[in-house]
C-alpha positions as CSV (number, residue, x, y, z in Angstrom):
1,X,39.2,50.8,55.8
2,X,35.7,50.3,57.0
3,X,33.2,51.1,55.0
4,X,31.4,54.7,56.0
5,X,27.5,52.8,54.7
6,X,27.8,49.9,57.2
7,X,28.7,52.2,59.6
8,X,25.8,54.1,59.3
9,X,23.2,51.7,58.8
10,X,24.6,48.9,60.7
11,X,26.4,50.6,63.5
12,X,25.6,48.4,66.7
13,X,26.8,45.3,64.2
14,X,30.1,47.4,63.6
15,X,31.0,47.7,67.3
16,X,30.0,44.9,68.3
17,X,32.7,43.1,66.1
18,X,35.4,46.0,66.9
19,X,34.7,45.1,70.5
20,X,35.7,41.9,70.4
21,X,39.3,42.7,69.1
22,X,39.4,44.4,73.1
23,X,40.9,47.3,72.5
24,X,38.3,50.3,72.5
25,X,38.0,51.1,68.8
26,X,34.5,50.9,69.1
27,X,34.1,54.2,70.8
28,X,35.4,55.9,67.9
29,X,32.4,54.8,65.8
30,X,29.9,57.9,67.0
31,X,33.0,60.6,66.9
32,X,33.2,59.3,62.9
33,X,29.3,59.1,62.8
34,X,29.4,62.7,64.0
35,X,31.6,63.8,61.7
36,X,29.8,62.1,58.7
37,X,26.8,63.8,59.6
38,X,28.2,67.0,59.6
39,X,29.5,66.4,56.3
40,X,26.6,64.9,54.9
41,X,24.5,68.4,56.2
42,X,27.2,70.6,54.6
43,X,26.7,68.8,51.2
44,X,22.9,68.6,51.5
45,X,22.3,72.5,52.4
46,X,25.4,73.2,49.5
47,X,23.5,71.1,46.7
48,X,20.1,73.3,47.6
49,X,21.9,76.4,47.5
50,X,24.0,75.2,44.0
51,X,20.5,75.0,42.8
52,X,19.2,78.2,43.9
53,X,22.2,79.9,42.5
54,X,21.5,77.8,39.0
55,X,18.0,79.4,38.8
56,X,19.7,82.3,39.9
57,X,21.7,82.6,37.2
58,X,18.9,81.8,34.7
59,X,16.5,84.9,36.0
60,X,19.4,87.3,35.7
61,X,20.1,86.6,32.0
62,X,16.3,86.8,31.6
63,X,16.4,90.0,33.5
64,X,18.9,91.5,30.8
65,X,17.1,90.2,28.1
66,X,14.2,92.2,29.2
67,X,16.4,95.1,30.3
68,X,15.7,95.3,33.9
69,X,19.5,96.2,35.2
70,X,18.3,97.0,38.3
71,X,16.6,94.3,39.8
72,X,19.7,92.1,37.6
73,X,22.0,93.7,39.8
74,X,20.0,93.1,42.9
75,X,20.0,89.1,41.8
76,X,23.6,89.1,41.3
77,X,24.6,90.6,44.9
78,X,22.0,87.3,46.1
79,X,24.0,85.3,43.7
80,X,27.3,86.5,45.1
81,X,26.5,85.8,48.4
82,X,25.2,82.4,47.6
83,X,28.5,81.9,46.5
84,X,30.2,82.9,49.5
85,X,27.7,81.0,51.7
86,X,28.7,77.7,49.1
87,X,32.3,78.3,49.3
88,X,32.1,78.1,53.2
89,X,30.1,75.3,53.4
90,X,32.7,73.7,50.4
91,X,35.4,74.0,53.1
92,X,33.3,72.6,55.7
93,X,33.1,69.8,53.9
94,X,36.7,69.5,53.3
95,X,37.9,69.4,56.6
96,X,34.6,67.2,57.9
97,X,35.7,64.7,55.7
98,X,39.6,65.0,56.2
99,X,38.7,64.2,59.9
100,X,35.7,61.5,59.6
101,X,38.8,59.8,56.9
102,X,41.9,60.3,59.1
103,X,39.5,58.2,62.0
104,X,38.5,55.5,59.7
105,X,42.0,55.3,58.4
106,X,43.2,54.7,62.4
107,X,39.8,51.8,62.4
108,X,41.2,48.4,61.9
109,X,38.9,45.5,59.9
110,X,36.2,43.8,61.6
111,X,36.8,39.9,62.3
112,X,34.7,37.5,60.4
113,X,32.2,35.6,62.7
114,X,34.2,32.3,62.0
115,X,36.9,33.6,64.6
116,X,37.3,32.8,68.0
117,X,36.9,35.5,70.9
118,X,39.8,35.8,72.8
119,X,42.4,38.6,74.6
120,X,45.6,37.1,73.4
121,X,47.7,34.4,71.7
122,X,46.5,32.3,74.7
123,X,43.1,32.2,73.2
124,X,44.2,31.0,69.6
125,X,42.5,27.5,68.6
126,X,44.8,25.0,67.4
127,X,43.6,23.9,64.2
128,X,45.6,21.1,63.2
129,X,49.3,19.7,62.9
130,X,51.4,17.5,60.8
131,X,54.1,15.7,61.7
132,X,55.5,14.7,64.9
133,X,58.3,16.7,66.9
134,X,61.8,15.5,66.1
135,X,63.6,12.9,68.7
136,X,66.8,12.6,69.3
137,X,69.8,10.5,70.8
138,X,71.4,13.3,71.9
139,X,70.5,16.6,73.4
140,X,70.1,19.2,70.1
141,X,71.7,22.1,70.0
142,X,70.4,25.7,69.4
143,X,70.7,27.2,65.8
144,X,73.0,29.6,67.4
145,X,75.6,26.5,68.6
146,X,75.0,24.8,65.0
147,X,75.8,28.3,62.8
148,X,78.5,29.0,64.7
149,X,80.2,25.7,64.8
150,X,79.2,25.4,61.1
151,X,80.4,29.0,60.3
152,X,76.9,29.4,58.8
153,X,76.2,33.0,60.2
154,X,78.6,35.6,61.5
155,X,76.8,37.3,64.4
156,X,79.6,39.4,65.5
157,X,80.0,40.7,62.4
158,X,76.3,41.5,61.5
159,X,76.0,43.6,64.4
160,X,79.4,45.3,64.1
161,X,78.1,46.2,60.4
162,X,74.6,47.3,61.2
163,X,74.4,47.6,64.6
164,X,72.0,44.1,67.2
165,X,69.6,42.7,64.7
166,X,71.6,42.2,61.7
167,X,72.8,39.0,60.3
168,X,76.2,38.4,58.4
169,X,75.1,34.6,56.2
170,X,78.5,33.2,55.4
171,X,79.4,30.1,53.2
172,X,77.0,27.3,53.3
173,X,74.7,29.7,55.5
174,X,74.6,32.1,52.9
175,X,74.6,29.1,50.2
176,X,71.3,27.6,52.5
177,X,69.3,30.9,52.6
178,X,69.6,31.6,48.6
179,X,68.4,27.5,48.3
180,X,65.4,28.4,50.3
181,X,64.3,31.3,48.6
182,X,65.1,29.6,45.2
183,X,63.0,26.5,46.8
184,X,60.0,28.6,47.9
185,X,59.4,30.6,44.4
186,X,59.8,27.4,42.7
187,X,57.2,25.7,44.4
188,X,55.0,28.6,44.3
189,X,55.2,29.2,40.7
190,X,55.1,26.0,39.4
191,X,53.1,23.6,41.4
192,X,50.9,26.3,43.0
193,X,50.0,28.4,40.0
194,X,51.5,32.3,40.9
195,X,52.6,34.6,39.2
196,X,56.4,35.8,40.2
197,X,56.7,39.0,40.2
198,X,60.2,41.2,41.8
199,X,58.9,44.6,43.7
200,X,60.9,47.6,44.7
201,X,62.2,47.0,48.4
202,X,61.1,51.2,49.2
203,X,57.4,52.3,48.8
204,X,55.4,55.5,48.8
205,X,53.6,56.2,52.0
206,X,50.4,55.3,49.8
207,X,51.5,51.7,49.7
208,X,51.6,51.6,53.9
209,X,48.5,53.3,53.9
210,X,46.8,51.0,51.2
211,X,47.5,47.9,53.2
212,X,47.1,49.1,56.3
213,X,50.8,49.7,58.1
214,X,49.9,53.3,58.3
215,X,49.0,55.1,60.0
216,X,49.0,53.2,63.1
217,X,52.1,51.5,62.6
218,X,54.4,54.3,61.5
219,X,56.2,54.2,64.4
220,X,57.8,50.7,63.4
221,X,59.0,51.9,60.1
222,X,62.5,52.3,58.6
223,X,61.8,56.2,56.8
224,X,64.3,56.6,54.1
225,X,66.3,60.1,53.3
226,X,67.4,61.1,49.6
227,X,71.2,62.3,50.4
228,X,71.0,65.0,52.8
229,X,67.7,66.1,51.4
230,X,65.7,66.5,54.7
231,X,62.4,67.1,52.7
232,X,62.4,63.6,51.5
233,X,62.4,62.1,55.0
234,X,59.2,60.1,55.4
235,X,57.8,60.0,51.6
236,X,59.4,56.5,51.2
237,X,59.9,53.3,53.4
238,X,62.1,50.0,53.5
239,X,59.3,48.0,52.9
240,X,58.4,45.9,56.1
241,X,57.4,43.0,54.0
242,X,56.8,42.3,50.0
243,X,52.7,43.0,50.9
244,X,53.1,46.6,50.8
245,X,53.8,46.8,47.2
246,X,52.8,44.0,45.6
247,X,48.9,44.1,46.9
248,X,49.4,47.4,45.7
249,X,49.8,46.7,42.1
250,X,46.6,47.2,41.3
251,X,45.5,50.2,43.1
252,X,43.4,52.7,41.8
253,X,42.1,50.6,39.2
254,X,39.0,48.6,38.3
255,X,40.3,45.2,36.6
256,X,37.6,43.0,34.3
257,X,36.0,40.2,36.4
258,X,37.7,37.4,34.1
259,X,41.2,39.0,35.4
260,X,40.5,37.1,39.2
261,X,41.7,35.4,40.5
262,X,45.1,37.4,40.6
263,X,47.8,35.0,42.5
264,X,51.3,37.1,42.8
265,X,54.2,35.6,44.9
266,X,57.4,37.7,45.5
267,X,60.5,37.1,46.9
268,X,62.0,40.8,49.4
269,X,63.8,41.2,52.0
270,X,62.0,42.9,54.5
271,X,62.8,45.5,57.4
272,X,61.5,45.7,60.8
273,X,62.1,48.7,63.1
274,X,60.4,47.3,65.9
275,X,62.0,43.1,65.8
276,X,65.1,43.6,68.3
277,X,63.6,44.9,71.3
278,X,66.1,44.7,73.8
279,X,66.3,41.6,75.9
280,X,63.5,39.6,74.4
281,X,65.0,36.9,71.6
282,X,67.5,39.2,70.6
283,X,70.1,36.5,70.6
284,X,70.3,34.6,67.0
285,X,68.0,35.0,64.5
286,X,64.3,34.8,66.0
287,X,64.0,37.7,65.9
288,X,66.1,40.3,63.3
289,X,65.4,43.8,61.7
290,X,66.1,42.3,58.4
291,X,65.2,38.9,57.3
292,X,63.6,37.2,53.9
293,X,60.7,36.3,52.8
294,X,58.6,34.9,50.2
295,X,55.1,36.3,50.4
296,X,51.8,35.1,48.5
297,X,49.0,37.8,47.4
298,X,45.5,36.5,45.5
299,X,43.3,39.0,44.5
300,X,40.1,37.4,44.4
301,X,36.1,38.0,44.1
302,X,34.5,38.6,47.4
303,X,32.2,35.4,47.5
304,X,35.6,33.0,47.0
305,X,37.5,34.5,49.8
306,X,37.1,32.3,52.0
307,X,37.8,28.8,50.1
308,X,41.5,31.2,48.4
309,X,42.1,31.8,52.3
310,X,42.0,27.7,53.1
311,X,44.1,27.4,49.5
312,X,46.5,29.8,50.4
313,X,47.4,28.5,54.3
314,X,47.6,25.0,52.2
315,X,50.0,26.5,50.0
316,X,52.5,28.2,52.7
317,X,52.0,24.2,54.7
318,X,52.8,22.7,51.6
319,X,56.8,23.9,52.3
320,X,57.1,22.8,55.6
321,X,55.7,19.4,54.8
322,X,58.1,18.9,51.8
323,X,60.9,20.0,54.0
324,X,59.8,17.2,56.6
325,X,59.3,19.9,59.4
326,X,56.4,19.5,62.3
327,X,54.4,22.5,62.5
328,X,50.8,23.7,63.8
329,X,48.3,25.2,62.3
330,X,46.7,28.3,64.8
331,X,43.8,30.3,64.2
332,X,44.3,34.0,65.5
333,X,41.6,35.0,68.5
334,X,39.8,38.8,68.1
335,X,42.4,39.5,70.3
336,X,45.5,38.4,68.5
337,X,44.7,39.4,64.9
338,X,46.5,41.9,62.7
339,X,44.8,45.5,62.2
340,X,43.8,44.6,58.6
341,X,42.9,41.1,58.7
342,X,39.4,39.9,59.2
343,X,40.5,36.1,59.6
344,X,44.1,35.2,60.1
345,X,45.7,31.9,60.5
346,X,49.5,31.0,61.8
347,X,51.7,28.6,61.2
348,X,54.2,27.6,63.6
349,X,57.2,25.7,63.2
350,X,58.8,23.3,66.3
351,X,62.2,24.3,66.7
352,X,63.7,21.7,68.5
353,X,67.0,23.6,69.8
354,X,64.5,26.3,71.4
355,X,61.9,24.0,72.5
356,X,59.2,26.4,71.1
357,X,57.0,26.5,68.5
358,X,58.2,29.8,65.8
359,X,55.7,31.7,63.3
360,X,56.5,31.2,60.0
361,X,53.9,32.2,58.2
362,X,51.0,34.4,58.8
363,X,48.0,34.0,56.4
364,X,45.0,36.4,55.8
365,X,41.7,37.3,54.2
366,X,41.7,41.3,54.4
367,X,38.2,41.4,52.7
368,X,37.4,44.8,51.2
369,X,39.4,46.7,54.0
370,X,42.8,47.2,51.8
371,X,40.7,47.0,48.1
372,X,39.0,50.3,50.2
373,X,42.1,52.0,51.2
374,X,43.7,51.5,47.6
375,X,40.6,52.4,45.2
376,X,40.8,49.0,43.6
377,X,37.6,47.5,42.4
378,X,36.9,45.0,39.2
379,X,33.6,45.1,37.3
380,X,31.4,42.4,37.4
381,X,29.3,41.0,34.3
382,X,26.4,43.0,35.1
383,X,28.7,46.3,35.1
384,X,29.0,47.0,38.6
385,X,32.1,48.1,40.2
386,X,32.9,45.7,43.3
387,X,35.6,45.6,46.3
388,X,37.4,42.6,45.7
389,X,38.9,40.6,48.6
390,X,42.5,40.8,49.0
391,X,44.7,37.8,51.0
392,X,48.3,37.9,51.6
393,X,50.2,34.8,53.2
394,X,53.6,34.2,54.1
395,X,55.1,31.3,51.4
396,X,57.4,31.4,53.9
397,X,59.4,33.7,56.1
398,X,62.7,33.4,56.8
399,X,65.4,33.4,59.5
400,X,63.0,31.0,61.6
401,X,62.3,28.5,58.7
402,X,66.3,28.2,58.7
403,X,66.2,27.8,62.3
404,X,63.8,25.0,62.2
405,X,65.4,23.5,59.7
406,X,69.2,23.4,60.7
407,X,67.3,22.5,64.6
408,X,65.6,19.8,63.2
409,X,67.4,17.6,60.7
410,X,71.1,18.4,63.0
411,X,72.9,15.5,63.2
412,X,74.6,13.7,65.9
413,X,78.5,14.7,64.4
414,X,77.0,17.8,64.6
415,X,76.5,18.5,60.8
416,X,72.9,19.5,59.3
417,X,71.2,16.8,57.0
418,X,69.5,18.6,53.9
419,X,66.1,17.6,52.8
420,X,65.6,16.4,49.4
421,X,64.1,19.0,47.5
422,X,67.1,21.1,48.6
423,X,69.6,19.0,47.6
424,X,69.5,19.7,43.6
425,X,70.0,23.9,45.0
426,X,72.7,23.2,47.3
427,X,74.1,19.9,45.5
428,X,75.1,18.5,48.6
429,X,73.1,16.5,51.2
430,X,74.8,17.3,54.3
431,X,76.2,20.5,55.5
432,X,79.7,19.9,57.7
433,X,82.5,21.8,59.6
């Protein structure tokens, strides 16, 4: 979350940048302000009368000492009332802060001043590309035509066992995705230098909260029940993607400064609520409650966030380049960017059977804003406890890097070709009926 000092001592700077993202957070800023300086009152007039009541405390045992009971007693009933007056403003405090919190919890990060203004995904720079889009002597088909005709996915089946949204991999489909994810930690582990690490797939609500799904995005999350247990509902979650635990792992603690950078890359499935709304791409596998991913985390001091963001969206391009796919390189508007993200870049995939370009990978610097929300700090040399920056990339996602895939390197016989560095999973170079 935002940090409460630069919102009081630099509060025209903090709108300014909320207003960009063109949405209206900034005229939350005086309600929390307001709320702050209630809080900050409370405390103030409670520290004073904590002191009073100290010296208090002190007279009234010299008072016995010197056997003056009465005007003891008469101390003790200011004393008690001191107390009741501190209690009150104690709880006034509380709730102050439970409010200012539950605002700046709703606040989403504040884009860097490297990013572009903009409304929407209209307004995203391109950055660069690689590659050139595919041509062909024949008109492609769609990864739907090419899973079916391969028997690579079963849709009818996925959605008769989990309902629209699903997907059923079968045979070399299911053969392909395991390659890919095999593929993707690979790289990452030994040519990009992370650590693998495997999280749970259901998290505390602490975990949403610390990287920012909750609170805002509650409402797109798959709540879990123990059994018939209706207390349980809501205390964990299908995780939406492998970020929500694994920035996590560190939360709540302050590391050594020789520890950074932290690089973790995890393989999870991952769970949408909100993917398959109805009539928009629900057809095949662009969009899917569940799909796979491979996500990267670096943990990293604040003054190298910036160069590990550049690393880490060359990371997630290394994949696409090695699997000889075209792709583009966006830089999300003020407009477009994610709630926690102060800097985001996209990359997106041509799929040549939908004529589009697909996101596969979403990489951000998140600054302090999730190290805030978690409690996780390191200590420098000099001894001071610091927010790290935290950055979390897609290394990449799947169902849409298999669609671009089987879309681009489809043959004319109507088989898929695989890429080389697939070929030593899959021990095959060409997929066929």
């Amino acid at each position: 979350m935002l940090d409460i000092k630069l919102i009081r001592e630099s509060t025209a700077f903090v709108k300014q940048r909320l207003a960009t993202r063109g949405v209206g957070d900034e005229a939350r800023i005086d309600e929390v302000l307001q709320f702050d300086e209630q809080r900050r009152a409370a405390l103030s007039e409670g520290e004073l009368l904590k002191s009073e009541r100290n010296k208090a405390s002190k007279e009234i045992a010299g008072l016995m000492g010197q056997k003056k009971l009465a005007e003891a007693e008469a101390r003790k009933a200011e004393v008690r009332q001191l107390g009741d007056r501190i209690a009150e403003l104690d709880k006034v405090v509380a709730d102050v802060e439970l409010k200012r919190d539950a605002l700046l919890m709703r606040l989403p990060n504040l884009p860097h001043e490297s990013v572009a203004l903009g409304k929407d995904a209209a307004d995203n720079p391109e950055i660069r590309t690689w590659g050139s889009k595919p041509e062909f002597t024949f008109k492609p088909k769609s990864h739907v035509n090419l899973c079916e005709s391969l028997g690579l996915v079963d849709f009818a089946r996925g959605a008769k066992l989990s309902g629209s949204g699903f997907l059923l991999y079968t045979n070399w489909g299911a053969r392909l995705e395991r390659a890919l994810i095999q593929f993707l930690l690979d790289l990452h582990t030994t040519e990009h230098g992370y650590t693998e690490v495997a999280p749970p797939y259901i998290v505390g609500r602490h975990c949403m909260e610390g990287v920012g799904q909750f609170p805002k995005f509650e409402d797109q999350a798959y709540a879990v029940q123990e059994g018939l247990d209706a207390s349980t509902m809501g205390k964990l979650y299908l995780l939406p993607t492998a970020e929500a635990p694994v920035a996590n792992i560190h939360r709540e603690e302050i590391l050594a400064e020789k520890q950074l950078p932290i690089k973790y890359v995890a393989y999870s499935p991952c769970f949408r609520a909100e993917a398959g709304a109805a009539g928009v791409g629900t057809r095949g596998m662009i969009r899917v409650h569940q799909f796979d991913k491979v996500e990267l985390i670096k943990i990293v001091k604040a003054e190298q966030g910036y160069a590990e963001l550049e690393s880490l969206v060359n990371n997630a391009e290394k994949v696409l380049q090695l699997l000889g796919l075209h792709y583009r390189v966006i830089n999300l508007c003020t407009g477009d960017m994610g709630f926690a993200s102060a800097k985001t870049y996209d990359i997106e995939v041509w799929a040549p059977g939908q004529g589009a370009y697909l996101e596969v990978s979403s990489c951000s610097n998140c600054e302090e804003f999730q190290a805030r929300r978690m409690s996780l700090r390191y200590k420098s040399e000099s001894g001071e406890n610091v927010m790290p920056h935290i950055l979390n990339g897609s290394g990449t996602a799947l169902a849409r890097l298999f669609v671009a895939l089987v879309e681009t390197h489809q043959q004319s016989d109507g088989s898929i070709g695989i890429p080389e560095p697939l070929r030593s999973y899959l021990r095959t170079d060409r997929i066929t009926a």
